[in-house]
VOPABA-767443 format. One line per field, with one value per residue (C-alpha): x, y, z; residue number from 1; residue in one letter. Coordinates in steps of 0.25 Angstrom, whole numbers. Layout:
VOPABA-767443
x: c(X	...)
y: c(Y	...)
z: c(Z	...)
n: c(NUM	...)
res: c(A	...)
end
This chain:
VOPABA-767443
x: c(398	401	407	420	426	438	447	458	457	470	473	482	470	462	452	452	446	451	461	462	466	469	479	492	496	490	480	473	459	455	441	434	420	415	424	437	445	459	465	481	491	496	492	488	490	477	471	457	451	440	431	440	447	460	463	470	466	479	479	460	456	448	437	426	413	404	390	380	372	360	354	340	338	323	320	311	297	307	316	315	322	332	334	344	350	353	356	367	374	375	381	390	395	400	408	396	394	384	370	362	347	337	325	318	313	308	296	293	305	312	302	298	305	296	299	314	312	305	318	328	319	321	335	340	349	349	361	375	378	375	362	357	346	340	327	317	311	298	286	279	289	299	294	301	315	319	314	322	334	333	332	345	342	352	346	333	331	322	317	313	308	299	307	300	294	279	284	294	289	298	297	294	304	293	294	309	308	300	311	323	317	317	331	338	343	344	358	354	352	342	344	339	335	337	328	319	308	307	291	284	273	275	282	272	273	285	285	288	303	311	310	321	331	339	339	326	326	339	330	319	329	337	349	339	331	343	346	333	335	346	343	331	341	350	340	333	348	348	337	341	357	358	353	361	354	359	357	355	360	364	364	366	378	369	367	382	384	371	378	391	385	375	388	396	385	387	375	374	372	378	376	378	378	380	386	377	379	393	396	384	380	367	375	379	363	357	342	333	342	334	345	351	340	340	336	344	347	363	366	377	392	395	384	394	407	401	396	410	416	407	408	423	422	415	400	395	396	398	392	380	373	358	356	341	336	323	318	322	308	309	320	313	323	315	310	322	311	320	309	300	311	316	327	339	353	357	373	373	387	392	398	411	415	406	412	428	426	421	427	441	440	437	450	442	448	443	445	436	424	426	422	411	404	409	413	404	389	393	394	381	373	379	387	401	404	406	405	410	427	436	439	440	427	420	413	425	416	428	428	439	439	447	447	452	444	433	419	407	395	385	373	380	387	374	370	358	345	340	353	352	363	366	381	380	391	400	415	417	430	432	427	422	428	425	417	417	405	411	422	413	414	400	405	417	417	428	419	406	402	392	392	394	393	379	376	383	376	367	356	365)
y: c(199	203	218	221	225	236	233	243	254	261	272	283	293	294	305	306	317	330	329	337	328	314	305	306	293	278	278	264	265	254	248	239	236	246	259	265	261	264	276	274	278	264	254	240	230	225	213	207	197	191	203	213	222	231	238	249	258	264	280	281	287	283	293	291	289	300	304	309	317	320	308	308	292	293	278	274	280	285	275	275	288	284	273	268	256	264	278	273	265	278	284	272	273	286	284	290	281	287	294	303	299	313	311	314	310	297	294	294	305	304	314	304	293	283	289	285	274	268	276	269	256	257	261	249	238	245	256	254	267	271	280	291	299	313	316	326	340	343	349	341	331	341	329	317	324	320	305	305	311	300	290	293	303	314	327	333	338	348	358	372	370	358	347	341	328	332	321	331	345	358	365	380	388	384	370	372	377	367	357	365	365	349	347	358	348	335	332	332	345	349	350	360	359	372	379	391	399	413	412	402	405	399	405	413	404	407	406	393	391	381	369	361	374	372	389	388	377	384	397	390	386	399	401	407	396	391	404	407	392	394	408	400	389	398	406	394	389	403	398	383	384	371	362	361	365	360	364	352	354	367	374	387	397	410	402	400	414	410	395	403	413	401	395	407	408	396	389	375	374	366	364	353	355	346	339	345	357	358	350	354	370	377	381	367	361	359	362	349	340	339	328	343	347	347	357	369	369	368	380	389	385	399	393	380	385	393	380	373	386	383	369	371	383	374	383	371	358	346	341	331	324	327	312	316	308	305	296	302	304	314	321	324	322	320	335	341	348	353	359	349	337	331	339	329	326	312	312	299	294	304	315	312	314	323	335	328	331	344	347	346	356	363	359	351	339	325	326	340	331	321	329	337	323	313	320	334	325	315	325	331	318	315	303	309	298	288	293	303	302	291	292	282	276	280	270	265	271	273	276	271	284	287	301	301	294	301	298	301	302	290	283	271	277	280	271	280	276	287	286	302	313	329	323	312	314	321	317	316	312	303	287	279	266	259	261	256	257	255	247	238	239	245	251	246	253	244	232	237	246	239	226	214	224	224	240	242	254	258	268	275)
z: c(423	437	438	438	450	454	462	460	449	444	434	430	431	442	445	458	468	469	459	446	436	437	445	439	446	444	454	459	464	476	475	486	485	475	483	481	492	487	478	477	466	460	449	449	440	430	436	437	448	446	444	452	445	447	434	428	416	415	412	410	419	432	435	446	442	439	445	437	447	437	428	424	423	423	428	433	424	412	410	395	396	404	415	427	419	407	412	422	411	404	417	419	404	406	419	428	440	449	444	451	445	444	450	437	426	434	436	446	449	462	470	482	490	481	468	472	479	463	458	466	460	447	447	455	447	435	438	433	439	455	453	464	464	465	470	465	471	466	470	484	486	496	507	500	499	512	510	496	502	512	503	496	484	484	480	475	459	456	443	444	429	425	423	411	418	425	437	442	443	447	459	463	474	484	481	483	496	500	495	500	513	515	509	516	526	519	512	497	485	478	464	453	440	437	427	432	424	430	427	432	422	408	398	388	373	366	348	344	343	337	346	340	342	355	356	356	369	376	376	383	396	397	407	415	420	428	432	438	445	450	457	463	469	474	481	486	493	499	509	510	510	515	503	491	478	465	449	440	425	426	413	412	415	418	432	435	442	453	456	456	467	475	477	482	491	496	492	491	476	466	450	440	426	414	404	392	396	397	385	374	371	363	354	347	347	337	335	336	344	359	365	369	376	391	403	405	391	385	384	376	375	382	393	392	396	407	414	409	419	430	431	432	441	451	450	443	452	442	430	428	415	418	409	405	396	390	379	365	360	370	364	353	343	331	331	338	347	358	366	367	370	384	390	393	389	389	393	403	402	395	406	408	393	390	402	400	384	387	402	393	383	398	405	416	420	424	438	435	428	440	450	439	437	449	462	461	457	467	477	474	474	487	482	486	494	486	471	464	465	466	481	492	498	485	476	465	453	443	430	418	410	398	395	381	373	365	359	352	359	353	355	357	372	377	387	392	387	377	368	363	369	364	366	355	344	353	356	370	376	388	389	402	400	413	425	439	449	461	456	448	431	426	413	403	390	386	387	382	392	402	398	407	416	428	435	448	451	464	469	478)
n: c(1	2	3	4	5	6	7	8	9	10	11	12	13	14	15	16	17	18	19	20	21	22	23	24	25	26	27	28	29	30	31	32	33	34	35	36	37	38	39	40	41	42	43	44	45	46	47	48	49	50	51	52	53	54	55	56	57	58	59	60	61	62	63	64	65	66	67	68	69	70	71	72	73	74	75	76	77	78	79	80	81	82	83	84	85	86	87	88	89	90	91	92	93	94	95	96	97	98	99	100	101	102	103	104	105	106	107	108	109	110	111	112	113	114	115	116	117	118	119	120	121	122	123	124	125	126	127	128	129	130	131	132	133	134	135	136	137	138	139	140	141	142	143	144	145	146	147	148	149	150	151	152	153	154	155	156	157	158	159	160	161	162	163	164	165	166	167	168	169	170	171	172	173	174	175	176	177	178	179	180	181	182	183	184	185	186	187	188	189	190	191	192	193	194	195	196	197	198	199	200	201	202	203	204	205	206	207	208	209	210	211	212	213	214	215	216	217	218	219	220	221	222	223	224	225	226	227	228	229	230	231	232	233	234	235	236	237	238	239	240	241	242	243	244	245	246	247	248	249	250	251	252	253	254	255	256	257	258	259	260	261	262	263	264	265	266	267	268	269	270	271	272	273	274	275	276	277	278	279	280	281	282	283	284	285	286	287	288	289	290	291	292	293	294	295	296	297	298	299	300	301	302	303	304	305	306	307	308	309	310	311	312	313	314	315	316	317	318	319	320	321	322	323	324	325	326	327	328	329	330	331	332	333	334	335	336	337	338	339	340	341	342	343	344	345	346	347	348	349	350	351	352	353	354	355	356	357	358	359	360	361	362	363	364	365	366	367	368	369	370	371	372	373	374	375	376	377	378	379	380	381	382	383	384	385	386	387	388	389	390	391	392	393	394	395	396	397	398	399	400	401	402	403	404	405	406	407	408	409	410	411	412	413	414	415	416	417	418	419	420	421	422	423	424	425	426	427	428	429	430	431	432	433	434	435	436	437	438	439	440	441	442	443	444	445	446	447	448	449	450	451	452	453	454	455	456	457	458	459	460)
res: c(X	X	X	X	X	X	X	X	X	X	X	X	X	X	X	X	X	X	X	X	X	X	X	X	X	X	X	X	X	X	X	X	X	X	X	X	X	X	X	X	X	X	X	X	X	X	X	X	X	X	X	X	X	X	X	X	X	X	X	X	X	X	X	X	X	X	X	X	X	X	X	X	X	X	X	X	X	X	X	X	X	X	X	X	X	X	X	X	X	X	X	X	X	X	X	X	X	X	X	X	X	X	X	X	X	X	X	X	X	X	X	X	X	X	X	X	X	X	X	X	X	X	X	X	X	X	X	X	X	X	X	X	X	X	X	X	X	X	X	X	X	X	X	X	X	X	X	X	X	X	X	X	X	X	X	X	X	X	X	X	X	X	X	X	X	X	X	X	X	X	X	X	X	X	X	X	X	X	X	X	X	X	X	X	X	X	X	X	X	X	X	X	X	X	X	X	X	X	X	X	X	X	X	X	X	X	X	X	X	X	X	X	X	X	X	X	X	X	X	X	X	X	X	X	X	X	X	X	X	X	X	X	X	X	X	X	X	X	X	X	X	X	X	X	X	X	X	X	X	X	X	X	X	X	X	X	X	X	X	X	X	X	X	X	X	X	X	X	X	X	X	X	X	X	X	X	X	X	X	X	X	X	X	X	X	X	X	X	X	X	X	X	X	X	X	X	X	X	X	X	X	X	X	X	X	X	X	X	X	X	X	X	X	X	X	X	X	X	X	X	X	X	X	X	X	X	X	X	X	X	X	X	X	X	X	X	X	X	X	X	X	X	X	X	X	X	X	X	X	X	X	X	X	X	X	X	X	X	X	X	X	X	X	X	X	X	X	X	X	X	X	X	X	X	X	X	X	X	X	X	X	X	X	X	X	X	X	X	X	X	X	X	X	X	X	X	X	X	X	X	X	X	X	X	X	X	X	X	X	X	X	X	X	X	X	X	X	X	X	X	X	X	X	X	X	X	X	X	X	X	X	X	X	X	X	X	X	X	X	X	X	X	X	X	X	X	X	X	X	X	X	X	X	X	X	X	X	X	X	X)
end
């Protein structure tokens, strides 16, 4: 069946830019060959031609799709962890339009023109949501950053810990400056996982503990680690001012008062966190359930609102997934060995109810959340022309939303590939029930989700 096409678009709540809540007016979006060309107050009646569409869903709400500007989707090398036909239907299922693909845990990752160039292969037909990509900073390859940014990717990631796969080792300060050096003039940012031991010597053994007790991991990634990161990035900007640096996933509120005073200074820093960690806390885990795990930890429900304070103060930026899933052997789940399992939350699809269930409780709005998950990680992937907000000139990716509605986290809404979640069995509030990718149907819950439908979606 040939995709639905908008033509016109009208509701009674339309998220629109800048606003603080929604439009209390009827408002009628314009679409011409995949863009929004028109924004009026009006409605128009119901009527299909052919496969043209001008419709009206009445008082749901019309968001703009979101961007996920941190998904792991691993293909090609891993794709029985997770793969582009799979993980972007999980994307599309929860209103999320665009994904910004992490450069690991390919294999190859995305370290060399080459390396993308096989990426970019194996992505191609298979997308139901528009997929860019980051690029990977590791030791030796400061030389194929220029040709990377030139060919399209829109940023650099990088650990100051090991990352947990051998293909993609951390770097040292001296690698940095090496890489800081050749980025300081291109228009991109270099990301961070930041983690930072204060030795570089190992730790001396410690008694066995408990490695099914989540204390017992939570103390072996301590708030410190991102503190000591984060002293290191900030010093490093001191020197190349003129390169935006970034802090993936960040976890901890101990580090608050350094972004806070990076940002006074005027440095050009910015920081994500994400949904786990502003909807889960340590104090509610269980011992021997792994599908918690991930690196920087989940910490405390003091740590939790602290984070809820600075993502609605401004320090933090805007609010990502990290999708980082692996095969469930992995996970360990029939010894609960938290230590020895993968470290990754699977949530794809799940954002926008997870942060409005919990954002409410908070007093943040949906024009907030738009701009935490839409406008703010388009802009950071340098995507802010055309994606982000329902403006003119941008790509019609729309989202029918209603906002009532509640439901419980199962297997069965898992369109990811690994079907395992720390937020299965929760009630979360807020149902996608359509969604348009560039004015053209991908997604209708109504109509059994993806069926009859083909992906629209394009490497951008």
């Amino acid at each position: 069946m040939a995709a639905l096409r908008l033509r016109q678009i009208s509701s009674q709540n339309v998220v629109l830019p800048d606003a603080d809540t929604p439009q209390a007016a009827v408002i009628t979006i314009n679409i011409n060959t995949g863009r929004i060309v028109d924004i009026k107050k009006g409605i128009n009646a119901n009527v299909t031609e052919g496969d043209v569409q001008v419709i009206d869903v009445g008082d749901k709400f019309i968001l703009p799709g979101a961007v996920d500007a941190h998904v792991h989707l691993n293909e090609p090398g891993r794709t029985d962890w997770e793969g582009f036909w799979t993980g972007t239907r999980a994307a599309i299922s929860g209103g999320i339009t665009t994904v910004v693909d992490m450069p690991l845990n390919s294999i190859p990752p995305t370290t060399t023109l080459e390396n993308f160039n096989a990426k970019r292969a194996s992505a191609d037909g298979q997308c139901w949501a528009d997929v860019a990509f980051w690029g990977g900073a590791i030791p030796g390859n400061q030389k194929d950053l220029k040709l990377l940014v030139a060919a399209g990717v829109k940023g650099f990631k990088c650990f100051l810990i090991e990352s947990g796969v051998e293909e993609f080792p951390c770097v040292t300060e001296n690698d940095l400056h090496s890489h800081m050096k050749e980025l300081q003039d291109e228009s991109t940012v270099l990301l961070f996982h930041a983690e930072l031991e204060e030795s570089p010597h190992p730790i001396a053994a410690q008694p066995p503990s408990d490695c099914t007790s989540y204390e017992t991991f939570l103390s072996s990634r301590p708030e410190s680690l991102e503190v000591n990161a984060i002293s290191l990035i900030t010093r490093l900007q001191e020197k190349y001012p003129s390169l935006r640096c970034h802090i993936v996933h960040l976890s901890s509120s101990s580090a608050l008062p350094l972004i806070r005073a990076a940002k006074a200074r005027g440095l050009k820093l910015t920081v994500e966190t994400c949904f786990h960690y502003l909807c889960l806390s340590a104090d509610t885990i269980p011992n021997g359930h792994p599908e918690f795990k991930c690196c920087p930890p989940i910490r405390g429900r003091p740590n939790k609102e602290l984070l809820w304070q600075a993502l609605m103060d401004g320090t933090i930026d805007f609010v990502v997934s990290d999708h980082s899933p692996c095969v469930n052997e992995l996970k360990k789940l029939d010894d609960g060995d938290i230590l020895a399992a993968w470290g990754g939350i699977n949530s794809l699809g799940l954002g926008l109810s997870l942060i409005w269930t919990e954002g409410k409780k908070r007093g943040a709005t949906i024009c907030q959340i738009m701009r935490w998950i839409s406008r703010k990680t388009a802009e950071h992937a340098g995507l802010s022309a055309t994606k982000g907000m329902i403006a003119i000139g941008h790509d019609a990716d729309l989202v029918v939303w209603d906002p009532e509605t509640e439901f419980k986290v199962s297997k069965e809404r898992f369109y990811f590939k690994n079907k395992l979640s720390a937020f299965e069995g929760m009630v979360l509030r807020g149902v996608v029930l359509q969604v348009f990718l560039r004015g053209s149907l991908v997604y209708d819950s109504v109509r059994n989700g993806f069926d009859e439908l083909t992906p629209q979606g394009k490497l951008l």
